[in-house]
N, C-alpha and C positions, 0 to 999 in steps of 0.2 A: 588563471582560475584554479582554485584547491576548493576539492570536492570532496562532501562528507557524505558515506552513502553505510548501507544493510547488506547483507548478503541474500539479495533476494531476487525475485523475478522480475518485480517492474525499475527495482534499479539498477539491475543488467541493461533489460529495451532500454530505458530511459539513457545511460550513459553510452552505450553503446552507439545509440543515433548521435549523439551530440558530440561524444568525441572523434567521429569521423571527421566534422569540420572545426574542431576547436579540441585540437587534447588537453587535458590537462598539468597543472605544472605539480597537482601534488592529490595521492586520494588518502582520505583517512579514513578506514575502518575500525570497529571496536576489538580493540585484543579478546582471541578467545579466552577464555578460562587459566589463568594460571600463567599465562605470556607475559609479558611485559613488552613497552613501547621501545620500536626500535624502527629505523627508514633503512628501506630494505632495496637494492638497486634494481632494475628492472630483470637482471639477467637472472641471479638468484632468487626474485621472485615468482620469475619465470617456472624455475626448477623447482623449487617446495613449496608452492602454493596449489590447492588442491580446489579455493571455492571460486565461484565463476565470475565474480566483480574484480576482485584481484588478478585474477588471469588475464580477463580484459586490459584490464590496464595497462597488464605486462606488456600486453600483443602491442600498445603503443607506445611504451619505452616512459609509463607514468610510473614515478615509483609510488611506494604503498609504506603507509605509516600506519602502525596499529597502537592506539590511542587505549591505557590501561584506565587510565580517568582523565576525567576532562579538565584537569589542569594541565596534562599534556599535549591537550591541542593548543596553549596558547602559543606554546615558542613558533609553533609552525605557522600561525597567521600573519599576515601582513594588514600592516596600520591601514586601512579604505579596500584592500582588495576583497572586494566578493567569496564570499565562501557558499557553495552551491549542495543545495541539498536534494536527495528525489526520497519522497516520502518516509523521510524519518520518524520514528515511532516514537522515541525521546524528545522528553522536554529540555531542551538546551539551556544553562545555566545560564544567569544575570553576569556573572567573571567573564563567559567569555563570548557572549553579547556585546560586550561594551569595547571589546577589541578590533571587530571587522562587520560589515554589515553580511548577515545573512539571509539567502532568499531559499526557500521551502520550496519541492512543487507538493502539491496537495490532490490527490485523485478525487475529489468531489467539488461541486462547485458552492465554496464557502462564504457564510457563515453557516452555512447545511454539513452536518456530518463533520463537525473536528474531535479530531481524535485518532487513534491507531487502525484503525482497521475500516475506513468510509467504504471500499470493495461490496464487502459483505452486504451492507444495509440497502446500497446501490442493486445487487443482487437479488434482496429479497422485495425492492420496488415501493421501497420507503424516500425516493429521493431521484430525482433525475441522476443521468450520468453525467458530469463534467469533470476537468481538472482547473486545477486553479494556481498562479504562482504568484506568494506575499512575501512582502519582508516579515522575517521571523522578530516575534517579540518575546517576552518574557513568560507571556500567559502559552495554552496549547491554540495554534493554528488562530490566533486568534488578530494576528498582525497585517498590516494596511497591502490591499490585493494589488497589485501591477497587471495582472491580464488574466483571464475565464475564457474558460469555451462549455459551452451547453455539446455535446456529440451523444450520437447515435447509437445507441451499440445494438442493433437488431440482428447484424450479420455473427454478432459471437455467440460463438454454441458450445463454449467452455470456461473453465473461470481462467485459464492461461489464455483466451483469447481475451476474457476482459482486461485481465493483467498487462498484455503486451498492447493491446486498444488504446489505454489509455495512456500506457508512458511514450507511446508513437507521439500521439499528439500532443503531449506536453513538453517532448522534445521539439517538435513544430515549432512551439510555440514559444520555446526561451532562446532557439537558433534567430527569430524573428525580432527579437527585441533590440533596441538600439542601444549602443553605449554613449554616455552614462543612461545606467538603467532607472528609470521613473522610482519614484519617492512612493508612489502609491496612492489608492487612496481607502480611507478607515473603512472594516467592515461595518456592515449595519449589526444592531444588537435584538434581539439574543440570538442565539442561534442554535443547531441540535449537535448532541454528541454522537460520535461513534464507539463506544468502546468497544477491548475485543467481546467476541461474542460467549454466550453461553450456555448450555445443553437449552434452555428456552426460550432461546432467540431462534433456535430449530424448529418451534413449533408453525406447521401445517395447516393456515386457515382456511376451513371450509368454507367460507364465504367470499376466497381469491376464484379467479378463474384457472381454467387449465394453464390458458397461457403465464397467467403469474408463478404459478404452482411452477410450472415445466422447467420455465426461466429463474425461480430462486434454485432450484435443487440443479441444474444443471453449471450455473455460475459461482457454484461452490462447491463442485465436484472432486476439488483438489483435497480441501482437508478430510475427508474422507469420515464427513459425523452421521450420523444418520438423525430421521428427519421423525420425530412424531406426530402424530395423528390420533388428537384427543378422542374422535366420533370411534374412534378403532379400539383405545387403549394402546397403541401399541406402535414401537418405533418401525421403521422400514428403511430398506437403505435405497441409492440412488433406483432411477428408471427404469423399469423395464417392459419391455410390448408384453410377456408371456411372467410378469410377477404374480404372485402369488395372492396379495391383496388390490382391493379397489380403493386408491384415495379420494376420497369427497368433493368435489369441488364445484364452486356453484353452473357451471354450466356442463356436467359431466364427470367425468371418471378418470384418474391415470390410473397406468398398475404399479407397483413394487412388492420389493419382497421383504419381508419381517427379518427383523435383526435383534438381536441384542442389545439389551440397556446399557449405554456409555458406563463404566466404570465408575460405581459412587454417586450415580443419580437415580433422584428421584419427584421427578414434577409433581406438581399438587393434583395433577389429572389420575398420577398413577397411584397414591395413596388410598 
């Protein structure tokens, strides 16, 4: 199996669980800036790699191919062998599509939320929680599903617990699959986007409940934006018992504290 993964949090959980029982024979990540593609052994990888997907791999003796364009992952593919992805933000070119089949995992359960960032939307309780894993096609996330799970996430009280939640279980759930891996089948049509988000995708409705409120500002803790509050005029940043302000919510009050306007915005509330 050759793995094409981000340098990020749920595709750390996500490979981490998986290649305890199944290493892999090859990972490709994206060259940073100014690198160029080179397969680097495990030992040396070991030694000057500094980001934590790569490390991992070293710790199990996978080496690590850093792909400067996507012509360079062709020579690495094998003609049928799987190439396995955990939520890639890129859309994978039609060249090298037609090379190997590739399966996506997808943190939402699709045709809900395709696109780069489904976390987030999941967060602010636009979409149930699920993960999903399809064969990738040409369009975004748009390709025929192999297995969904609808899960819970009541017990996470951070966006890194929703992060590592979900790549648990969708490592579950591709160790689970038999080989050969199912054809799939079509998603239904249409379906919603995720894109990433944007200073007023933060906006605060006073018509969610506390517990909506609580739970989108607390599952998005990580990027660190702060949250507006149109009835206020005025942004505020995460929770707090003893904040400064009351935000509105239909059955009650949370508190925070007033922050400053994100760099270069300005909502149509605040003109």
């Amino acid at each position: 199996m050759r793995c094409l993964a981000m340098e990020c949090l749920f595709s750390y959980q996500f490979f981490q669980q998986v290649w305890r029982h199944a290493p892999a024979q090859l990972l490709i990540l994206p060259a940073p800036a100014g690198r160029t593609s080179w397969l680097q052994s495990p030992r040396k990888s070991q030694m000057i790699m500094a980001t934590s997907v790569a490390e991992l791999a070293s710790s199990y003796g996978i080496p690590v191919f850093y792909m400067a364009r996507w012509s360079d992952l062709i020579p690495q593919l094998v003609a049928g062998e799987p190439l396995l992805t955990a939520c890639f933000p890129r859309r994978v070119p039609t060249t090298v599509l037609v090379h190997a089949p590739i399966y996506n995992i997808h943190p939402s359960l699709l045709p809900n939320l395709r696109g780069p960032d489904p976390l987030f939307y999941v967060a602010r309780g636009d979409a149930p929680a699920g993960v999903t894993i399809h064969h990738m096609d040409a369009q975004f996330d748009t390709g025929p599903i192999i297995t969904q799970q609808l899960i819970d996430i009541t017990n996470c009280a951070s966006e890194a617990d929703l992060i590592r939640f979900h790549a648990q279980v969708a490592a579950t759930n591709w160790l689970a699959l038999t080989t050969p891996l199912p054809t799939g089948t079509p998603q239904p049509q249409p379906g919603t986007n995720a894109p990433l988000p944007q200073a007023t995708d933060y906006v605060l409705d006073a018509s969610w409940s506390r517990q909506r409120t609580q739970r989108f500002m607390q599952l998005t803790n990580l990027r660190r934006h702060p949250y507006w509050v149109p009835v206020l005029h005025q942004w505020v940043s995460g929770l707090h018992p003893f904040g400064t302000v009351e935000i509105p919510c239909a059955d009650g009050y949370l508190r925070a504290d007033v922050v400053a306007a994100p760099s270069g915005v300005a909502l149509p509330h605040m003109q």
